[in-house]
N, CA, C and O of each residue as an XYZ file, in Angstrom:
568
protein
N       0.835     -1.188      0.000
C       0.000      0.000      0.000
C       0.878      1.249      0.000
O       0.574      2.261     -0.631
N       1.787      1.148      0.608
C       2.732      2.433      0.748
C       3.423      2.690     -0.569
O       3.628      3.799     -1.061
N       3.838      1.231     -1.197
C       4.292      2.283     -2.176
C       3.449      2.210     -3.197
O       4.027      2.809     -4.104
N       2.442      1.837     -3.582
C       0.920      1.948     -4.345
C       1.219      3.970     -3.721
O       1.502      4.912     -4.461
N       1.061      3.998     -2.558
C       0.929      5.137     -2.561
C       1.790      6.226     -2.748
O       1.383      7.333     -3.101
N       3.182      5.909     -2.485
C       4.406      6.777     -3.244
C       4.375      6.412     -4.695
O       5.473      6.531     -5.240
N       3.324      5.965     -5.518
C       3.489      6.238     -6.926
C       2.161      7.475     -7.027
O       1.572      7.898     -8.022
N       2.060      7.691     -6.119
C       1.235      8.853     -5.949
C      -0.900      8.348     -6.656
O      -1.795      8.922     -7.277
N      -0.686      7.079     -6.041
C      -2.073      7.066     -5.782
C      -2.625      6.254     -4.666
O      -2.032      5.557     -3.843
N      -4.443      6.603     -4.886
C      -5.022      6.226     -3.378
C      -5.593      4.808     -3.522
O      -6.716      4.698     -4.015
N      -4.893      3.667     -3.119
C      -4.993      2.464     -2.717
C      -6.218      2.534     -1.473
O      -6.014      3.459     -0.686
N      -7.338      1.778     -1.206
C      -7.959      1.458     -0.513
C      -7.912      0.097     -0.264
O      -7.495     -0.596     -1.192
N      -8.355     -0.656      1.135
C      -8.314     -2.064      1.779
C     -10.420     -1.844      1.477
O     -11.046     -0.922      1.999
N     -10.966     -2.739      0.718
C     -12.573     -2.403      1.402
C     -12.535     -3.434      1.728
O     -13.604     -3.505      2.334
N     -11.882     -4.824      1.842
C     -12.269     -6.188      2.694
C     -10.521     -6.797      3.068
O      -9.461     -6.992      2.474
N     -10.964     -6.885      4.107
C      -9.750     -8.449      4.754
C     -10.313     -9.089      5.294
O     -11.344     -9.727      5.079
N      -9.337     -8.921      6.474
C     -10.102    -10.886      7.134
C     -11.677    -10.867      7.077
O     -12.239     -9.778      6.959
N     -12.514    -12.192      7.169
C     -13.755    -11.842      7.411
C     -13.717    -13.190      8.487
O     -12.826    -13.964      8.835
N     -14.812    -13.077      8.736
C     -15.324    -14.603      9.756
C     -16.022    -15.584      9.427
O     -17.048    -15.144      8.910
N     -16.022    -16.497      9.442
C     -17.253    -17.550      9.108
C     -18.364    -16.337      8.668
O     -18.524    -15.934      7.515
N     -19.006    -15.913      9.732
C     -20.410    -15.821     10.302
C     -20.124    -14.554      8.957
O     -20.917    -14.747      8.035
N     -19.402    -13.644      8.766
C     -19.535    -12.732      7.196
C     -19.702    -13.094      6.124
O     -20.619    -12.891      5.329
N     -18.220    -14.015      6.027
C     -18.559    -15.012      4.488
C     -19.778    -15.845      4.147
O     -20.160    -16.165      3.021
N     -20.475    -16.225      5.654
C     -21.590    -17.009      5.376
C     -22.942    -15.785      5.025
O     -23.709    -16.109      4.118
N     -23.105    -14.921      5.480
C     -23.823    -13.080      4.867
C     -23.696    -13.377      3.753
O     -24.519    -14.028      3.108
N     -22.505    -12.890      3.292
C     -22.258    -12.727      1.916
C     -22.114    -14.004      0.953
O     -22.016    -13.762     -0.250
N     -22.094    -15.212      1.335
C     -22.783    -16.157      0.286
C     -24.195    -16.333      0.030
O     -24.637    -16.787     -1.025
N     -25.161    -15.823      1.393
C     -25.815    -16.380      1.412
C     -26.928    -14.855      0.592
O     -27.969    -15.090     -0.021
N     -26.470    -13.683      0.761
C     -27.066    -12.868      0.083
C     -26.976    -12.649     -1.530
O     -27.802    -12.076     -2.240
N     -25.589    -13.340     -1.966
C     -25.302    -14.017     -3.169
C     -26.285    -15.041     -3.708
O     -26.627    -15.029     -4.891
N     -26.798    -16.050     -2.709
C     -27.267    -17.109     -3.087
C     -28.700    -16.416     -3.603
O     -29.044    -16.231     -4.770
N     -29.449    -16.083     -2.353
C     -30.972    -16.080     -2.652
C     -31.196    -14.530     -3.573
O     -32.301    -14.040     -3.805
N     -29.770    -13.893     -4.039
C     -30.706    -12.629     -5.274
C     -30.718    -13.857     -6.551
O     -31.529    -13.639     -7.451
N     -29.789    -15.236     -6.678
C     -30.002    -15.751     -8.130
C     -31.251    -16.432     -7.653
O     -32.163    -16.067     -8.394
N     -31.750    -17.375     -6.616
C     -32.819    -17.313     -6.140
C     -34.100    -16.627     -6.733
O     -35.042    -17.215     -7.264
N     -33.974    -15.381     -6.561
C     -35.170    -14.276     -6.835
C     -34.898    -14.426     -8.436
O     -35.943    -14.289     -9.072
N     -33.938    -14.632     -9.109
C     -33.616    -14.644    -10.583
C     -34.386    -15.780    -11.316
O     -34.756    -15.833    -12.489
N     -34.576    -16.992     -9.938
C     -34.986    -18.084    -10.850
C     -33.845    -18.753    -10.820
O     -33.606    -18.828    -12.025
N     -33.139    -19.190    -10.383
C     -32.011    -20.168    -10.414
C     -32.913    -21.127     -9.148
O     -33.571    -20.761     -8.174
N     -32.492    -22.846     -9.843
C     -32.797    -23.246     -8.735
C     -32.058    -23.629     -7.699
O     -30.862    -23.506     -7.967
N     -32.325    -24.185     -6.251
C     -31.436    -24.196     -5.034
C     -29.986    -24.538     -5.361
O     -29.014    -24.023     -4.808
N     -29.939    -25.643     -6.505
C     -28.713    -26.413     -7.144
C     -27.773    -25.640     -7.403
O     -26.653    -25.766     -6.908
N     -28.198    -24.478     -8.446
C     -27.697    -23.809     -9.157
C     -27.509    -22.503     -8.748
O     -26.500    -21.945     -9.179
N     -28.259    -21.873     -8.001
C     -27.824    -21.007     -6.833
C     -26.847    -21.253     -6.870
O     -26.034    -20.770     -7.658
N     -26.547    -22.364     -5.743
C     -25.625    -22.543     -4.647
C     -24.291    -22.550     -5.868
O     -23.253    -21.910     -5.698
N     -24.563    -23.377     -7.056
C     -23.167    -23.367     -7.956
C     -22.598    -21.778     -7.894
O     -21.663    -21.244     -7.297
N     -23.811    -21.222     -8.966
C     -23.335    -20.024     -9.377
C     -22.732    -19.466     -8.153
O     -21.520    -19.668     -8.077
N     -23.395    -18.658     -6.936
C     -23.225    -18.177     -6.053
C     -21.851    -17.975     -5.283
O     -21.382    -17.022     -4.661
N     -21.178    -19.852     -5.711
C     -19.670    -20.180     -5.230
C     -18.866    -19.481     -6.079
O     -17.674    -19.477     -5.771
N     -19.270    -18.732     -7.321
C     -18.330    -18.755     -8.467
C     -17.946    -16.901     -8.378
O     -17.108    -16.286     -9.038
N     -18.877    -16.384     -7.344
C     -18.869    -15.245     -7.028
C     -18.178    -14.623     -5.769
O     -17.299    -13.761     -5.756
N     -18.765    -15.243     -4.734
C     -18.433    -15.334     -3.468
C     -18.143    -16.754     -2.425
O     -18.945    -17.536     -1.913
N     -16.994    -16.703     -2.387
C     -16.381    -18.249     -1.744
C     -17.491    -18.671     -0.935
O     -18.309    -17.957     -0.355
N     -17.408    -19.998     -0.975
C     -18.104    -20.876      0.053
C     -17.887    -20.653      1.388
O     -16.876    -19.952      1.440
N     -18.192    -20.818      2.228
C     -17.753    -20.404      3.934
C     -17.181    -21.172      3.887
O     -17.635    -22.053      3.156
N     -15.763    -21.502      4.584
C     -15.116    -22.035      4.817
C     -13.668    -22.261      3.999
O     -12.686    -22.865      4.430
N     -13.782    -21.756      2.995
C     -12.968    -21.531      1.828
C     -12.621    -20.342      0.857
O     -12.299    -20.105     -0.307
N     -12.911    -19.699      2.158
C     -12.301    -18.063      0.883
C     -11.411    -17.927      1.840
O     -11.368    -18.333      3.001
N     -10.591    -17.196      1.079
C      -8.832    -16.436      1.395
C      -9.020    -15.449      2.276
O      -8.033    -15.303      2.997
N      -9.828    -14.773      2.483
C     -10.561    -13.782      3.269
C     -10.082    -14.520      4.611
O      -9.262    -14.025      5.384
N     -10.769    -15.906      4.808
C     -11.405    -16.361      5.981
C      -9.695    -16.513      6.581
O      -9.368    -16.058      7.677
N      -8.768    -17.193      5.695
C      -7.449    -17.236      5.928
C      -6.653    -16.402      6.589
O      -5.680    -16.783      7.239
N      -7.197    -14.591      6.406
C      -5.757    -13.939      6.230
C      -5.558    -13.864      5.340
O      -5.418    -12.653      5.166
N      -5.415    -14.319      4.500
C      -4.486    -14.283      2.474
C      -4.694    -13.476      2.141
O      -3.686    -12.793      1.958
N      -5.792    -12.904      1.824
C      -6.690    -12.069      0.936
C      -6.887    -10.660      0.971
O      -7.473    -10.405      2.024
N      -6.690     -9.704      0.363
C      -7.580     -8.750      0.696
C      -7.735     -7.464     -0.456
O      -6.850     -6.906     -1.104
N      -8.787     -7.298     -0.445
C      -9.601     -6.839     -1.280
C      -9.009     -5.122     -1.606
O      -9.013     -4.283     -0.706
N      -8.626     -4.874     -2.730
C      -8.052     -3.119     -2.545
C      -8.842     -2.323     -4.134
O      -9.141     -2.438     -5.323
N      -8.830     -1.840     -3.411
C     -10.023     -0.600     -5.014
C      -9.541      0.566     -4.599
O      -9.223      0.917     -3.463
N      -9.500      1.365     -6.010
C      -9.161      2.620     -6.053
C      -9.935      4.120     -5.104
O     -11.054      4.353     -5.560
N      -9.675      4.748     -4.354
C     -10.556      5.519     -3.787
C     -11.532      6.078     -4.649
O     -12.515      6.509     -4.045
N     -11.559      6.234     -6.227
C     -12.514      7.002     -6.802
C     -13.277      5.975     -7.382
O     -14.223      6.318     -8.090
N     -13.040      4.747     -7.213
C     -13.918      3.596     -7.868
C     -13.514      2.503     -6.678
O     -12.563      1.772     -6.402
N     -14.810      2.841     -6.151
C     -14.875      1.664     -4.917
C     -16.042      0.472     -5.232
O     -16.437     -0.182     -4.266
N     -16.688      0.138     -6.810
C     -17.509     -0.818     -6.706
C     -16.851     -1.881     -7.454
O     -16.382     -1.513     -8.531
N     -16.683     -3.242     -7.118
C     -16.443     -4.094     -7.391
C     -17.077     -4.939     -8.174
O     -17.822     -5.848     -7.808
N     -16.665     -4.525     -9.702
C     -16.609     -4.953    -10.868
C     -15.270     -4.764    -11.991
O     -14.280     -4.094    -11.696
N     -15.403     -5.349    -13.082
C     -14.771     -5.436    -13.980
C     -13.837     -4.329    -14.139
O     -12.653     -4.613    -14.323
N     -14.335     -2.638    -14.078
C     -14.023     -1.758    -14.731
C     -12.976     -1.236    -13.194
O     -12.526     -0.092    -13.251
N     -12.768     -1.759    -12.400
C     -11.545     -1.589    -11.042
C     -10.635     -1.489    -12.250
O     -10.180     -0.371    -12.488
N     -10.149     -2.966    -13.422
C      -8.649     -3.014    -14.355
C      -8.310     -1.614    -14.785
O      -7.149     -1.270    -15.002
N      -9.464     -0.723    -14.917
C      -9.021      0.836    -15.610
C      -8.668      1.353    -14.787
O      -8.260      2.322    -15.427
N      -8.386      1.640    -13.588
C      -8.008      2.557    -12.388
C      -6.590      2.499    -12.274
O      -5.823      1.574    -12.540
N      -6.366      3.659    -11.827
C      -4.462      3.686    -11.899
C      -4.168      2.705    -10.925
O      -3.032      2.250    -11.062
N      -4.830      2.217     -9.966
C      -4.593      1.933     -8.649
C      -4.551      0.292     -9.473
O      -3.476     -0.295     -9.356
N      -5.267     -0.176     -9.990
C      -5.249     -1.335    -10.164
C      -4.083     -1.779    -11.301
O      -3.299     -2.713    -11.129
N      -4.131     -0.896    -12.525
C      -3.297     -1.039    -12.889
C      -1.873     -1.398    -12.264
O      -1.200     -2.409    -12.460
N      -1.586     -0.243    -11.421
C      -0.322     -0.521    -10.919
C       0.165     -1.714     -9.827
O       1.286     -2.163     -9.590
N      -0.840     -1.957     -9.402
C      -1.206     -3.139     -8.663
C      -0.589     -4.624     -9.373
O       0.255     -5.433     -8.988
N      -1.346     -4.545    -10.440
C      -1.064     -5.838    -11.734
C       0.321     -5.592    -12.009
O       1.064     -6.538    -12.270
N       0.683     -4.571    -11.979
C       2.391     -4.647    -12.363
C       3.116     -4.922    -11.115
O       4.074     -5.670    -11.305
N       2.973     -4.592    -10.046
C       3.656     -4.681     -9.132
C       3.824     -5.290     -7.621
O       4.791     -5.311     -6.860
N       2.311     -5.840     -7.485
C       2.112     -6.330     -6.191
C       2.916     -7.386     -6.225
O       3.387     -7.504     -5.093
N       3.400     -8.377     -7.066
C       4.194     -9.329     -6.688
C       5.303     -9.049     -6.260
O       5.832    -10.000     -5.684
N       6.345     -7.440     -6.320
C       7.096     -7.274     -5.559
C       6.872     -7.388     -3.919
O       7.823     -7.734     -3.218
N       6.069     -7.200     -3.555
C       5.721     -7.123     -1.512
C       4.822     -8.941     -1.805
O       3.854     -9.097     -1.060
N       5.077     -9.967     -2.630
C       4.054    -11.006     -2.155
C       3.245    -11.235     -2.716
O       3.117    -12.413     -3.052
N       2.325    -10.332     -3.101
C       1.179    -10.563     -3.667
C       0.820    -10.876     -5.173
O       1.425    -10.522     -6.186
N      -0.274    -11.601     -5.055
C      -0.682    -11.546     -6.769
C      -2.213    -11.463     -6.652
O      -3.015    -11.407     -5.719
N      -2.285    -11.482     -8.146
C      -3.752    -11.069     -9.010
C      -4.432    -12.468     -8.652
O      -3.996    -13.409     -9.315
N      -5.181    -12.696     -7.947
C      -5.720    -14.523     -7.399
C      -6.360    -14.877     -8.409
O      -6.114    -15.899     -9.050
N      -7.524    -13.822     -8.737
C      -8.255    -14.573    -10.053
C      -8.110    -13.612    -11.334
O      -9.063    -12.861    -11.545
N      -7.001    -13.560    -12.218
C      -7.128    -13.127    -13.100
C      -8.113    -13.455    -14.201
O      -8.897    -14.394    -14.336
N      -7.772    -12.153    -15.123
C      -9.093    -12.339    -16.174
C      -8.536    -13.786    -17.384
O      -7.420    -14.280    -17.548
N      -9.354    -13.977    -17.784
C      -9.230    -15.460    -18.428
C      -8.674    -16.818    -17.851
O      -8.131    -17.642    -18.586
N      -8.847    -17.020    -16.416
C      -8.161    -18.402    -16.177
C      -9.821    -18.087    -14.819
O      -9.843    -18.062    -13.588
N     -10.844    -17.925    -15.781
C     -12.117    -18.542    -14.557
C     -12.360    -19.974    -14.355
O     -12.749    -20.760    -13.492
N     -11.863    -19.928    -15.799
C     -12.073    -21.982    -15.814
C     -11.276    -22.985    -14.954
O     -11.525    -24.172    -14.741
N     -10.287    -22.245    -14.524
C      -9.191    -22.509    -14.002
C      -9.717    -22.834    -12.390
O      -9.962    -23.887    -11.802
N      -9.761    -21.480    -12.008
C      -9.901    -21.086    -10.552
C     -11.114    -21.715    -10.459
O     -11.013    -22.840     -9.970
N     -12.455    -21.317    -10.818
C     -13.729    -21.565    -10.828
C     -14.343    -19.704    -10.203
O     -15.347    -19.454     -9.536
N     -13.843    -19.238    -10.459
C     -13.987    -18.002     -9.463
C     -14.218    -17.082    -10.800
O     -13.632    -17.442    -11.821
N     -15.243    -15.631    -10.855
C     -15.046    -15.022    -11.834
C     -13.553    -13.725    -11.562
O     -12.819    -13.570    -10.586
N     -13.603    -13.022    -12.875
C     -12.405    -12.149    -12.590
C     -12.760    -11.277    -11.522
O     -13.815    -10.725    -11.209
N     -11.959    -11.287    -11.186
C     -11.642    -10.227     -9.415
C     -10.353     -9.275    -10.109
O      -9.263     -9.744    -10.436
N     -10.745     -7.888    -10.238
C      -9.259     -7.023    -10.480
C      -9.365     -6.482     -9.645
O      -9.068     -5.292     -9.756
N      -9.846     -6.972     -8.285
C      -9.710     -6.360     -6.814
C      -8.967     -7.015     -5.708
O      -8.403     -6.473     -4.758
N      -9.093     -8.646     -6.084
C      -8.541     -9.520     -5.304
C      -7.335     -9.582     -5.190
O      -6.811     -9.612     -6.303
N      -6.624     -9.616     -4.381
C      -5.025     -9.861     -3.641
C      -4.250    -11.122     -2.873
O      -4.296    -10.940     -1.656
N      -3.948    -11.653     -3.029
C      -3.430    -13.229     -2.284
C      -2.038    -12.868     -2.020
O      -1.222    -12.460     -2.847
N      -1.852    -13.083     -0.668
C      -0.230    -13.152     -0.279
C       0.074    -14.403     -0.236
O      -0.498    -15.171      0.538
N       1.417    -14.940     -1.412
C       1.954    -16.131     -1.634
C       3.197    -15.704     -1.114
O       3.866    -16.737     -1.145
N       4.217    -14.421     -0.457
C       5.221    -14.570     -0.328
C       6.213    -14.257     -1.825
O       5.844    -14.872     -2.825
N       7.500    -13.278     -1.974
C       7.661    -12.588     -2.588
C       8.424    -13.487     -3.668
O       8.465    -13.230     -4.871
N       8.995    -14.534     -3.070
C       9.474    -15.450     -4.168
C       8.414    -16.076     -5.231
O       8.584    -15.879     -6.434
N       7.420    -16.764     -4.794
C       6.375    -17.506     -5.322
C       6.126    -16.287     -6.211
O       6.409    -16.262     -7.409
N       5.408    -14.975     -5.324
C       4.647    -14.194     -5.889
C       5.565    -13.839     -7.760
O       4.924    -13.903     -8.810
N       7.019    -13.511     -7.700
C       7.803    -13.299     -8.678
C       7.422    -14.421    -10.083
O       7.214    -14.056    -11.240
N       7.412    -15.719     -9.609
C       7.380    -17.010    -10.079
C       6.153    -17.039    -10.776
O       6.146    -17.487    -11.923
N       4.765    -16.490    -10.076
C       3.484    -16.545    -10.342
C       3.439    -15.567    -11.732
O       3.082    -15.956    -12.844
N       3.881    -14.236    -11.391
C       4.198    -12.685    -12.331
C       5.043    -13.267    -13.444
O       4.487    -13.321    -14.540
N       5.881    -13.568    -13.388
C       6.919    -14.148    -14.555
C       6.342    -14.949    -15.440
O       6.375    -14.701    -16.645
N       5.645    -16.187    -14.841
C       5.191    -17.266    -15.668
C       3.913    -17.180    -16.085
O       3.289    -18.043    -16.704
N       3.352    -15.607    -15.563
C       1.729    -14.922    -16.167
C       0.571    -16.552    -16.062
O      -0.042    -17.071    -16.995
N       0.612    -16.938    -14.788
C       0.008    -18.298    -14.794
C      -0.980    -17.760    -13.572
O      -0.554    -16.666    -13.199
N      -2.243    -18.193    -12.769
C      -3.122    -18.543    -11.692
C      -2.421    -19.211    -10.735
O      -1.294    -19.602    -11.039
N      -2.975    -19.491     -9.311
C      -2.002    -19.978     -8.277
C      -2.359    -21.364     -8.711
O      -1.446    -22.172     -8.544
N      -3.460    -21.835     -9.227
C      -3.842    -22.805     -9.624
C      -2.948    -23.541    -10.522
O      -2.400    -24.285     -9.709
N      -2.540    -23.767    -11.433
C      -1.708    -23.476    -12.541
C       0.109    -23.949    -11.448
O       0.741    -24.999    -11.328
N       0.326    -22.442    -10.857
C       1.212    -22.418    -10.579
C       1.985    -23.575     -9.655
O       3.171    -23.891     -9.757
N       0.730    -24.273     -8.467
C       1.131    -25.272     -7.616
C       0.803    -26.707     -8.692
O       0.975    -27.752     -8.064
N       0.471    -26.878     -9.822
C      -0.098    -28.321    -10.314
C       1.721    -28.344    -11.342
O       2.018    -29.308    -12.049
């Protein structure tokens, strides 16, 4: 974040750790709007995972994770990749550790859609390894 911010922009945190009892909120308010869409319970629950981790299995719940958006674009979608903040992010977070968890085109991969908000601390070696070889963590440990 600091030096996100000595390149002279405003990095925001809007999620880290969460708890069971959050991640389970936020799957479960995930679940029942496809619900209201007409998805049935099955398929909910698929889609729903592909958005917001299952309880018990998001990076969030870990520590790993955490969520950073630009101060002038704080909604979490697609269009975060245009923000200086993110941009510079994609170039550089693997110096301090971090990487891009679900990049764009490897959903098939992860099962997760693109996140250009999401952050995973793998540690600065891995993280280099991950950046270099432009691969998913998925990918990267198989």
């Amino acid at each position: 974040m600091d030096d996100c911010r000595a390149a002279d922009l405003q990095p925001v945190i809007c999620s880290d750790y969460r708890s069971q009892e959050t991640q389970q909120r936020l799957f479960n308010n995930q679940h029942n709007r496809l619900i209201v869409q007409g998805y049935s319970e099955e398929n909910a629950r698929t889609e729903a995972g592909k958005v917001v981790a299952v309880p018990g299995t998001s990076e969030h719940q870990l520590g790993l994770a955490v969520d950073i958006v630009d101060i002038e674009n704080q909604i979490l979608d697609e269009d975060q990749e245009k923000t200086a903040v993110q941009k510079w992010l994609m170039e550089n977070s693997w110096r301090n550790g971090f990487i891009l968890r679900y990049p764009n085109d490897k959903s098939n991969i992860t099962g997760i859609i693109y996140e250009p908000w999401h952050y995973r601390y793998v540690g600065k070696e891995a993280a280099k390894e991950i950046y270099d070889l432009d691969v998913c963590l998925e990918e990267y440990l198989h």
